[in-house]
C-alpha atoms as an extended CHARMM CRD file, in Angstrom:
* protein
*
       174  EXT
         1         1  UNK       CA             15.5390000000       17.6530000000        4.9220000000  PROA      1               0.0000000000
         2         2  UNK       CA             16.3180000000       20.8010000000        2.6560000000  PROA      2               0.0000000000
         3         3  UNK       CA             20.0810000000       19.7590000000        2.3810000000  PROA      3               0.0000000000
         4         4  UNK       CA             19.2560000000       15.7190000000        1.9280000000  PROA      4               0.0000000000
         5         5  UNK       CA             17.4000000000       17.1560000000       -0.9310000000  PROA      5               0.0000000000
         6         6  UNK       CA             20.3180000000       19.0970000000       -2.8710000000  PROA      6               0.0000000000
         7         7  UNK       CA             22.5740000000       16.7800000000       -1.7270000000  PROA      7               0.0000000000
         8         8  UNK       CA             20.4370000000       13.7300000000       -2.8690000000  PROA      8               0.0000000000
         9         9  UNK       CA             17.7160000000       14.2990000000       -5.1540000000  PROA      9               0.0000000000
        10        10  UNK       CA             13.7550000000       14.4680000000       -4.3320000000  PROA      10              0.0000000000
        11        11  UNK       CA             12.9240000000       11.2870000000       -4.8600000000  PROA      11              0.0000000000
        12        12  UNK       CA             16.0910000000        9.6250000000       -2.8290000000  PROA      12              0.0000000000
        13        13  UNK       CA             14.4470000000        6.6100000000       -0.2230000000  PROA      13              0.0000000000
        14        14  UNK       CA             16.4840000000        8.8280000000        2.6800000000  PROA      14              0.0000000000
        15        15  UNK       CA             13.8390000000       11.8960000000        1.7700000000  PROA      15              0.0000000000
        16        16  UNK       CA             11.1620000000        8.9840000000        1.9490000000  PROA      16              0.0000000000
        17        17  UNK       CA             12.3840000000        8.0650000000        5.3920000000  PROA      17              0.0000000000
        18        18  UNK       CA             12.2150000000       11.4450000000        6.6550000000  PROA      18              0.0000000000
        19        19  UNK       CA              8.8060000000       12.8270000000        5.7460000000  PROA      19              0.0000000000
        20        20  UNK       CA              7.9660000000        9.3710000000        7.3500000000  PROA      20              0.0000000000
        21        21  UNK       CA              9.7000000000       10.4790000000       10.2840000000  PROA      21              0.0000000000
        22        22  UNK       CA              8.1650000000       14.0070000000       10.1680000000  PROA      22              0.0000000000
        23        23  UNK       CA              5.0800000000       12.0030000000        9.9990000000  PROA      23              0.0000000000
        24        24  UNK       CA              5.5290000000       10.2380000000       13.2080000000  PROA      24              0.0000000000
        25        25  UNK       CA              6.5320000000       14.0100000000       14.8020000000  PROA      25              0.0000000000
        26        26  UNK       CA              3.6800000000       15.5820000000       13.1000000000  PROA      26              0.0000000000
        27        27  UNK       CA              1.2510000000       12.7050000000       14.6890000000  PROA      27              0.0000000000
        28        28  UNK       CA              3.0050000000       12.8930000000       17.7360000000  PROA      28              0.0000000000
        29        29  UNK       CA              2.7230000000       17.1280000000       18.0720000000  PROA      29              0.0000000000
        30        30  UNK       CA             -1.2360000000       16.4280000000       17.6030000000  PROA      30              0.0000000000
        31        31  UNK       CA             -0.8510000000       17.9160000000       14.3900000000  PROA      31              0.0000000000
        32        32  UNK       CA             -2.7300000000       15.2420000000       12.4390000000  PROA      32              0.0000000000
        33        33  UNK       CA             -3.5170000000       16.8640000000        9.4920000000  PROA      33              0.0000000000
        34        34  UNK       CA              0.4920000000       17.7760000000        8.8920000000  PROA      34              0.0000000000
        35        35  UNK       CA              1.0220000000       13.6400000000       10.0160000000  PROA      35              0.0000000000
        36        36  UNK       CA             -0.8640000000       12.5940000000        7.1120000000  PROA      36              0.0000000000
        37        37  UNK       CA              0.3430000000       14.8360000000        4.3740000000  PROA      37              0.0000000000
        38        38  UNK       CA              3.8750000000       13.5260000000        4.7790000000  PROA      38              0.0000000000
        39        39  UNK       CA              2.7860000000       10.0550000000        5.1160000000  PROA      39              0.0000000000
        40        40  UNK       CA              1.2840000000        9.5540000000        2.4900000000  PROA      40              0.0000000000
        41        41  UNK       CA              3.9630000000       11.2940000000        0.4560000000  PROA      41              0.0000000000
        42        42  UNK       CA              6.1930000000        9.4030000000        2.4640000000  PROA      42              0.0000000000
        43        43  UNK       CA              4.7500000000        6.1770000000        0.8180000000  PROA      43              0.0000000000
        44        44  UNK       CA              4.1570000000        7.7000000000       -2.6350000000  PROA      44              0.0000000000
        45        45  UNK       CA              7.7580000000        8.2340000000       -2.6270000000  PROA      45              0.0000000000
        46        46  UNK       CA              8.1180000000        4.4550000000       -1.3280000000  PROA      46              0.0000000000
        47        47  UNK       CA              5.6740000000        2.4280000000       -3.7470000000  PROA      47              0.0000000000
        48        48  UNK       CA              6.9280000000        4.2950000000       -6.6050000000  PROA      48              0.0000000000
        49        49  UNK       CA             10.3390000000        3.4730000000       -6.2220000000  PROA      49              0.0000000000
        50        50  UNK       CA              9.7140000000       -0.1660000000       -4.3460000000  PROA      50              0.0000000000
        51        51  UNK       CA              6.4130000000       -1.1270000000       -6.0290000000  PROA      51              0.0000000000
        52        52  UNK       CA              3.3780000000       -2.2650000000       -3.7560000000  PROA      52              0.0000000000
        53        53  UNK       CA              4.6100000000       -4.4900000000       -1.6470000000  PROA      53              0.0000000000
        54        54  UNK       CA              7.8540000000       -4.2000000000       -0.4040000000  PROA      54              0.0000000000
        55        55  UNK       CA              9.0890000000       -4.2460000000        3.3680000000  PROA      55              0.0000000000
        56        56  UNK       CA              9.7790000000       -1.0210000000        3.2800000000  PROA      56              0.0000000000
        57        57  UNK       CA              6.9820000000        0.4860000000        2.8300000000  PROA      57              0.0000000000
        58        58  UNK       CA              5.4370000000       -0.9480000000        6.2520000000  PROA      58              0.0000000000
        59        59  UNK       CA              7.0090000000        1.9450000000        8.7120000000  PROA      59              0.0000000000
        60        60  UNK       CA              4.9050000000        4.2180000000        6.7290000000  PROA      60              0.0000000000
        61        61  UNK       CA              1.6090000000        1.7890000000        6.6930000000  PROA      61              0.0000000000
        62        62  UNK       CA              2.0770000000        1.3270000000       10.1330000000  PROA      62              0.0000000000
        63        63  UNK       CA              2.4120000000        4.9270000000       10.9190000000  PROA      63              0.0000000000
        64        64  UNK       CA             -0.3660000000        5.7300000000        8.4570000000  PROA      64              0.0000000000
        65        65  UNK       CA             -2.7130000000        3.2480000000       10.6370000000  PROA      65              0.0000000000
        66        66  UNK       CA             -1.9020000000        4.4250000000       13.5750000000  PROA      66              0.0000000000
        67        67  UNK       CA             -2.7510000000        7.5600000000       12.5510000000  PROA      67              0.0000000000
        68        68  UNK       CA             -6.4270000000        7.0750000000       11.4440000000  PROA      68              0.0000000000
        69        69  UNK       CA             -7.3450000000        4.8280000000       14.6650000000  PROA      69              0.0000000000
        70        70  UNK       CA             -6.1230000000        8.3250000000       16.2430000000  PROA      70              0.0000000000
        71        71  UNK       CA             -8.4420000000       10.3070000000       13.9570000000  PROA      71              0.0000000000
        72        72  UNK       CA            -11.5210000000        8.1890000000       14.8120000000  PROA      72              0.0000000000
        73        73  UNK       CA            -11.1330000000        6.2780000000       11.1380000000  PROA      73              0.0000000000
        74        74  UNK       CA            -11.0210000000        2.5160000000       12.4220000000  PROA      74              0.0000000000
        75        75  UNK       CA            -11.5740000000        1.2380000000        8.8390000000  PROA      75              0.0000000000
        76        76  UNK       CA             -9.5520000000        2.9390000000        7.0430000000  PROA      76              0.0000000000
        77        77  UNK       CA             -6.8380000000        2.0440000000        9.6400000000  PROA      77              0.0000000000
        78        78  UNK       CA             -7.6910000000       -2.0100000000        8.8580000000  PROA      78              0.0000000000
        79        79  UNK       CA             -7.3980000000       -1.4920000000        5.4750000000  PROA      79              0.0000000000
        80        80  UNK       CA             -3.5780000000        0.2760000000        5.6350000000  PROA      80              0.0000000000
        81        81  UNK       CA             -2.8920000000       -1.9910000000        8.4840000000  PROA      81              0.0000000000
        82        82  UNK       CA             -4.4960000000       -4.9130000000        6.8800000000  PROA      82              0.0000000000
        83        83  UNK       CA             -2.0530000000       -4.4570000000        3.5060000000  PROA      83              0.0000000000
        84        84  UNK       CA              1.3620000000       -3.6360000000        5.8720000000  PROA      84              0.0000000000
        85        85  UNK       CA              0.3710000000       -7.3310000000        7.5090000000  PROA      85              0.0000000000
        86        86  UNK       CA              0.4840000000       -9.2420000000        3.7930000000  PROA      86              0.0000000000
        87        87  UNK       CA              3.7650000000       -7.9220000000        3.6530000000  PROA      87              0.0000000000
        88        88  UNK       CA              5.0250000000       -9.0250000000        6.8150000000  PROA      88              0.0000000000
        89        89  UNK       CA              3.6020000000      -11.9730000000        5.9290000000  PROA      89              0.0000000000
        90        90  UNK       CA              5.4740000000      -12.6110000000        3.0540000000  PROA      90              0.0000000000
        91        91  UNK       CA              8.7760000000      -10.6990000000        3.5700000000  PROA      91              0.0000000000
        92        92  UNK       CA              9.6820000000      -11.3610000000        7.5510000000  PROA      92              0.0000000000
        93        93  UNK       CA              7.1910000000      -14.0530000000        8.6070000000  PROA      93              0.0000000000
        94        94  UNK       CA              4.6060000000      -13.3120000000       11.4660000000  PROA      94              0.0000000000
        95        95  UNK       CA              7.3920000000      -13.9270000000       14.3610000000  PROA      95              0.0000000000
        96        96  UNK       CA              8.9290000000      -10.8520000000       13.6690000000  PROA      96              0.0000000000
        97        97  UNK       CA              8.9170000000       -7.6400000000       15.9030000000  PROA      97              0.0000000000
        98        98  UNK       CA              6.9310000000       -5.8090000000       13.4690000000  PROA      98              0.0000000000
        99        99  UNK       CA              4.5400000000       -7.9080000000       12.7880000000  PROA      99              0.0000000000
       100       100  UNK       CA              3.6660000000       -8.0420000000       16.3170000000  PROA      100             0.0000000000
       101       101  UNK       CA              2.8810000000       -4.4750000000       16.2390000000  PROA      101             0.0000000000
       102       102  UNK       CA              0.9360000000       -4.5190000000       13.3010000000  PROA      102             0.0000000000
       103       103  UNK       CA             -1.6570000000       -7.3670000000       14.7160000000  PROA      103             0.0000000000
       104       104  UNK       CA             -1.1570000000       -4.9970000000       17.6340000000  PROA      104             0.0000000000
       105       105  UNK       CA             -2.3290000000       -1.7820000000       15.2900000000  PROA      105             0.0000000000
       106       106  UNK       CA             -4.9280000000       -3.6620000000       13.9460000000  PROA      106             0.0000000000
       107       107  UNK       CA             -6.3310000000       -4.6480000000       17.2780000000  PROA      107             0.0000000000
       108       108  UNK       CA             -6.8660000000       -1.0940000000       18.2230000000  PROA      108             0.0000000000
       109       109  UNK       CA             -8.7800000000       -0.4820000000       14.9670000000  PROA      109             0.0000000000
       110       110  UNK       CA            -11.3050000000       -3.6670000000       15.8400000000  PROA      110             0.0000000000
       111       111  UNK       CA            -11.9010000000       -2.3570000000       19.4330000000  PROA      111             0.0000000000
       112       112  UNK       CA            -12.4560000000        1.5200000000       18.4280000000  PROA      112             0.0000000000
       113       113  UNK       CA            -15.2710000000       -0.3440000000       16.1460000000  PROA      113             0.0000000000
       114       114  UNK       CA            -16.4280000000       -2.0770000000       18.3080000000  PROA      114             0.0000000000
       115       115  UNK       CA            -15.5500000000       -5.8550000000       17.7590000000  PROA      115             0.0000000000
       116       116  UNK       CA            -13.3960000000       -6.5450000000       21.2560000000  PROA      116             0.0000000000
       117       117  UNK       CA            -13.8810000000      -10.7040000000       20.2190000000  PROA      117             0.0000000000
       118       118  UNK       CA            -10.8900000000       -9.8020000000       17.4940000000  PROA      118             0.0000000000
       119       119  UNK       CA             -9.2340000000       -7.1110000000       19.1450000000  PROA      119             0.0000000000
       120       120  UNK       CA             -8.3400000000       -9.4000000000       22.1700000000  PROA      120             0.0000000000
       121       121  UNK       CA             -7.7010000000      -12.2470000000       19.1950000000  PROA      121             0.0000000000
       122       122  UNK       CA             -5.2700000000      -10.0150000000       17.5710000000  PROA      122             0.0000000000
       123       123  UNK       CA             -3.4780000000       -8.7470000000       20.5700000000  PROA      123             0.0000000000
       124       124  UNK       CA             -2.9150000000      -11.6920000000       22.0990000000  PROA      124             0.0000000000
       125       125  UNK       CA             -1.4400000000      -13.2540000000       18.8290000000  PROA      125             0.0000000000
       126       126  UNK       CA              0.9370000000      -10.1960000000       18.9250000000  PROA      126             0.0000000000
       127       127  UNK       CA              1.5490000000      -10.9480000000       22.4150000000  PROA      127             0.0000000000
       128       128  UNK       CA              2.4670000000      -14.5830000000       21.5250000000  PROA      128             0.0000000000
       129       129  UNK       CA              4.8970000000      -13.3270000000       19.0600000000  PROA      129             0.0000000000
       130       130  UNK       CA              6.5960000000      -10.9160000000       21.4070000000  PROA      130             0.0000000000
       131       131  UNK       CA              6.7130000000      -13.6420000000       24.3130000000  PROA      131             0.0000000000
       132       132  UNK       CA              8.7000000000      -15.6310000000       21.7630000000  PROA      132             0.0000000000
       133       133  UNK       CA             10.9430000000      -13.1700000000       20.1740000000  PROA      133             0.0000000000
       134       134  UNK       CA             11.9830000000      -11.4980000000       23.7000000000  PROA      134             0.0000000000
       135       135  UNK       CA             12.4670000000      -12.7840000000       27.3790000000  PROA      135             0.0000000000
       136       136  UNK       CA              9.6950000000      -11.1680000000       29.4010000000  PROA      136             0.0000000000
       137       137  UNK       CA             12.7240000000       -9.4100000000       31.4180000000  PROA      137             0.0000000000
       138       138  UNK       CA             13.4950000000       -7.7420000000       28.4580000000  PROA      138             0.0000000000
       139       139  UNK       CA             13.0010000000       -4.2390000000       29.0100000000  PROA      139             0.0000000000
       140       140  UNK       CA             11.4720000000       -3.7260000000       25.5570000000  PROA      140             0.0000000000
       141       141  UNK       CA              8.9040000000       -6.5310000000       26.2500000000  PROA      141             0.0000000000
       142       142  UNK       CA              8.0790000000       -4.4900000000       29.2950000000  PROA      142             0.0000000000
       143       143  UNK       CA              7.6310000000       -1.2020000000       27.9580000000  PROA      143             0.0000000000
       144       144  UNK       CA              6.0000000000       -2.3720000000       24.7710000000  PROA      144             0.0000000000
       145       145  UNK       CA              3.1070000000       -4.5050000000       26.0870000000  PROA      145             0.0000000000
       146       146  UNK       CA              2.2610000000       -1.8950000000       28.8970000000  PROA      146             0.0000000000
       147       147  UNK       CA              3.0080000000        1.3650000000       26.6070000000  PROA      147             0.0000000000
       148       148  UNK       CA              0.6320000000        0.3180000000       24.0900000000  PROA      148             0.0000000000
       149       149  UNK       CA             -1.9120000000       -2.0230000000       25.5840000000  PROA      149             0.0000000000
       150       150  UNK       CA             -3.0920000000       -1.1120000000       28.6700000000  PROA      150             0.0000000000
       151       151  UNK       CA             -4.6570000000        1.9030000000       27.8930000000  PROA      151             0.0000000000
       152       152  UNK       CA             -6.1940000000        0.6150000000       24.8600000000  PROA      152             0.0000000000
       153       153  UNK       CA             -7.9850000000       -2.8580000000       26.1650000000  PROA      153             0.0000000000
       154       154  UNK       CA            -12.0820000000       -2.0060000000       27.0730000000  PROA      154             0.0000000000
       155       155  UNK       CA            -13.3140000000       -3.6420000000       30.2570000000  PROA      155             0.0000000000
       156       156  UNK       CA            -14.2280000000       -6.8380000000       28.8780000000  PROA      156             0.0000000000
       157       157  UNK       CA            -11.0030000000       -7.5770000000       27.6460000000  PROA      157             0.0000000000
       158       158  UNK       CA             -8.3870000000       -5.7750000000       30.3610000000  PROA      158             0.0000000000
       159       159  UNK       CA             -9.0550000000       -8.5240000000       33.6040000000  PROA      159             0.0000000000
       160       160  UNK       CA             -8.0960000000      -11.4680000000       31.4960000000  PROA      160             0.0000000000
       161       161  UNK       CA             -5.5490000000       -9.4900000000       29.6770000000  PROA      161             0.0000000000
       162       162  UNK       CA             -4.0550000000       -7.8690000000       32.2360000000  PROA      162             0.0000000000
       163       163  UNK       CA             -3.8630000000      -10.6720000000       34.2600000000  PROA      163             0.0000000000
       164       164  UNK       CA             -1.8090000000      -12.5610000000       31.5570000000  PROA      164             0.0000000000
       165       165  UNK       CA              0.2240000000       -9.4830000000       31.2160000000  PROA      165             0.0000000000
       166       166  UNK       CA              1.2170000000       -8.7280000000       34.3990000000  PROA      166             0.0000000000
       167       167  UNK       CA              1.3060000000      -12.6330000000       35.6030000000  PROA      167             0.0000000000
       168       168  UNK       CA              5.1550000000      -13.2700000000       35.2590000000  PROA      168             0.0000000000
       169       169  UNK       CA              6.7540000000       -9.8400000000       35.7850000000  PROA      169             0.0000000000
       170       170  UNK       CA              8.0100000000       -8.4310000000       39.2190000000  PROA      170             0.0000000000
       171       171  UNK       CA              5.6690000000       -5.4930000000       39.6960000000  PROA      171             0.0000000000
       172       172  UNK       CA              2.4520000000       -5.3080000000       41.5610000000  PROA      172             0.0000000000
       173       173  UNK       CA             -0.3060000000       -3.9190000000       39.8810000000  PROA      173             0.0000000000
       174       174  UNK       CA             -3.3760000000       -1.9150000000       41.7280000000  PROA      174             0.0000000000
């Protein structure tokens, strides 16, 4: 990042891009308190130079929400999450790959407070969206929907969920 630096300037979008990345790592490593510094310079760097609402500032909000529903902080995860879906909304439509996993992201933050009613809402509409943007063969479909949901759904939601997850793929679940 050092030589992007010299080579670029501070305040080039690639340097944005990679303390979002370092971000991710950071969050990744368990190191949450590292994960947030650089995200939230990450999108410093990106709403000063894009303004508030543009497209590509919603790695960052994602990562940002994810982050806080890690760190026990539901609400302020809707509220990042909640801002990175307006601009799905308006810049890539809600059947976009993205968008999926931001109702996805914001599901997680309505079942860690408790409200499972819009968690299951929201990740079943990101469902939908996945089911029409990818064949359910499609090993990213796969992955995606049992990577991140599973583990996540509580027990009033995971039978019905589960069951429409698991209902047209080739694997047996115990």
């Amino acid at each position: 990042m050092e030589t992007n630096e010299i080579v670029f300037g501070k305040e080039h979008p690639d340097i944005a891009r990679n303390l979002n990345n370092l971000g991710r790592a950071f969050k990744e490593m368990g190191d949450y308190d590292g994960a947030k510094t650089k995200l939230v310079q990450s999108l410093q760097m990106k709403e000063k130079r894009y303004g508030e609402v543009h497209i590509n500032l919603v790695p960052t909000l994602m990562n940002l929400g994810d982050l806080f529903n890690l760190t026990k902080q539901p609400q302020r995860a809707k509220d990042i999450l909640t801002r990175g879906l307006k601009i799905c909304e308006k810049r890539i439509g809600m059947k976009h790959p993205d968008t999926a996993k931001l109702l996805r992201l914001l599901g997680n933050s309505f079942y860690l407070m408790g409200d499972l009613a819009t968690s299951e809402k929201l990740l079943n509409k990101s469902l939908d969206i996945l089911e029409e943007v990818y064949d359910k063969d499609h090993p990213f479909y796969f992955s995606y929907t049992c990577r991140f949901w599973a583990p996540v759904l509580g027990p009033l939601v995971r039978e019905s969920f589960s069951f429409r997850l698991f209902s047209n793929t080739h694997i047996t679940v115990n």
